[in-house]
N, C-alpha and C positions, 0 to 999 in steps of 0.2 A: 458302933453300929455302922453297917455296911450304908455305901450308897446305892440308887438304882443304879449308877455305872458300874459300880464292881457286880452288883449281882445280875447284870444284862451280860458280864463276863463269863460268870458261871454260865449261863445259857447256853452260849458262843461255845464255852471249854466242853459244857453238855453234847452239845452239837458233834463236835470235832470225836468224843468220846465213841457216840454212836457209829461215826464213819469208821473209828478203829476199832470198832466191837466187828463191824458188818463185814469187815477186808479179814480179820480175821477169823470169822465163822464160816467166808468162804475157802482161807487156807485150810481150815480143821478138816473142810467137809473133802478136798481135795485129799489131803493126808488119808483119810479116813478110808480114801480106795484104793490111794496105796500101797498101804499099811494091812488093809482088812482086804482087800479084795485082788493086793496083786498087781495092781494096774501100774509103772513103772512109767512118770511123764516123760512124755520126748521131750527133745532140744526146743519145739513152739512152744511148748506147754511148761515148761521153765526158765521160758522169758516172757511168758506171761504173769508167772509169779513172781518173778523179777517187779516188774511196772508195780505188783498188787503192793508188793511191800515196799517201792519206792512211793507209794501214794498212802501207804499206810504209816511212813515214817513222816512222813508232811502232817499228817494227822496227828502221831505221838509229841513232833518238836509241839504243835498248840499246843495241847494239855501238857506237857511239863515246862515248856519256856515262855508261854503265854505266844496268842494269837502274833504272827505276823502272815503280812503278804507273799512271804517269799515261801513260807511253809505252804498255802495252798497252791502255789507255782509248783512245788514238788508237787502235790496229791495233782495238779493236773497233768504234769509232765507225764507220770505211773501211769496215770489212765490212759494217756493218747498212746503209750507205749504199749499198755496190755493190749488197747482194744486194736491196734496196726496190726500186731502180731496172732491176736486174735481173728482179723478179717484175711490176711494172707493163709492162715489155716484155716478156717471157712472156704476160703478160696480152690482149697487144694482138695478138697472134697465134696465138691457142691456137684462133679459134674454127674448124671444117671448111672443108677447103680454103686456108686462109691457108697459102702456103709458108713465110713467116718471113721476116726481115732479112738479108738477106747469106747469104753460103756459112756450110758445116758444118763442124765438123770432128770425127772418130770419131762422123757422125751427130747431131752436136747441136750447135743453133747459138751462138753466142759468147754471147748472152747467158745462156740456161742455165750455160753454163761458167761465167759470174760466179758463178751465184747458189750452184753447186757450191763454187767456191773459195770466197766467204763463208764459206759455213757450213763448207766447211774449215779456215777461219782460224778461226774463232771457237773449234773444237774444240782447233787445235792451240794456242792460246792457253790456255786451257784444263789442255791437258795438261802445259804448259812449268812455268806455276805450281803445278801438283800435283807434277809433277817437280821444282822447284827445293824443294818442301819435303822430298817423301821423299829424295831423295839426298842432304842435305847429308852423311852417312857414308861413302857408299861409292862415291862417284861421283868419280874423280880424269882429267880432261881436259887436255890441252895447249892453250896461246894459241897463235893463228893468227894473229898482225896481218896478214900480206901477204894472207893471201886475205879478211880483213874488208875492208881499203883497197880489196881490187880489186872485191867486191863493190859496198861504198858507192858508188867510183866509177862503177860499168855503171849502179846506181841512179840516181844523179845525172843521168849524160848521159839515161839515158829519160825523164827528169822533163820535163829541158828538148827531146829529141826532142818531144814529148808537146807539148809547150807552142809548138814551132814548129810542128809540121803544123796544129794546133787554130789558130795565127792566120791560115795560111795556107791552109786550110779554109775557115775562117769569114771572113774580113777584118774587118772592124768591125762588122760586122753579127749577125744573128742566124742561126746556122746552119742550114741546108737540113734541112729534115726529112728529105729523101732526096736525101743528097749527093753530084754525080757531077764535079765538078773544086773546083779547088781555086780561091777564088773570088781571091785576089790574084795568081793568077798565070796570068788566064785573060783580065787584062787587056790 
């Protein structure tokens, strides 16, 4: 029989699960205009998904190598990366008249949305570590392996989606400021 420490763990790996569910619902939804809608991310917009999945692999190392501190050093590193990268693109379109970069979605453009989910991350980070100290009494949670694995896996395959559209994007070169094919296969 488990103790409340191991299963205050599950809580904690529960936690960390939900931040690599949420990092990656936000890659899907980006793929998804892509992919369905055409939209081809610039060079800011693919180092913003850089940060996502540097903060979502800080996430992955808890759930499969157990909580350490240095893994949420990664998820925060991701974020401050996405969301810089995110406010100098804000930046480049805030001034009257500038439509922005690409489509919207609920009204505001994907890079906003990064800079939102940063600083989501950061909080819910944040709140995981306050939570993992006040629970350790009364917080009793069940292990999930199947839905960590299937997690980890969906994670995985967007890393490397992620890493094939980007070469095939970009080719060897420097990518399009304002990207409209995909440059190796336009050959």
């Amino acid at each position: 029989m488990e103790n409340i420490e191991q299963k205050n763990s599950h809580f904690i790996v529960f936690m960390n699960l939900l931040g690599l569910v949420g990092i990656s619902s936000v890659l899907l939804v980006a793929f998804y205009y892509q992919l369905v809608n055409f939209e081809l991310p610039c060079p800011l917009c693919l180092l913003q998904r850089v940060g996502l999945i540097l903060a979502g692999f800080g996430f992955l190392l808890n759930i499969r190598q157990g909580i350490n501190v240095s893994h949420y050093g990664m998820v925060l590193i991701g974020s401050l990366v996405t969301g810089m990268v995110a406010v100098r693109q804000i930046l480049l379109h805030i001034t009257p008249g500038d439509p922005g970069y690409g489509s919207t979605f609920l009204g505001l453009h994907f890079y906003t949305w990064a800079l939102i989910t940063s600083v989501l991350i950061v909080i819910a980070v944040a709140l995981i570590m306050i939570i993992s100290d006040l629970s350790r009494k009364w917080i009793a949670f069940p292990r999930l392996p199947a839905v960590n694995k299937i997690a980890c896996l969906l994670f995985a395959l967007l890393i490397v989606g992620n890493l094939v559209s980007t070469v095939l994007e970009c080719g060897s070169g420097q990518c399009a400021d304002n990207p409209i094919k995909y440059e190796l296969l336009s050959n």
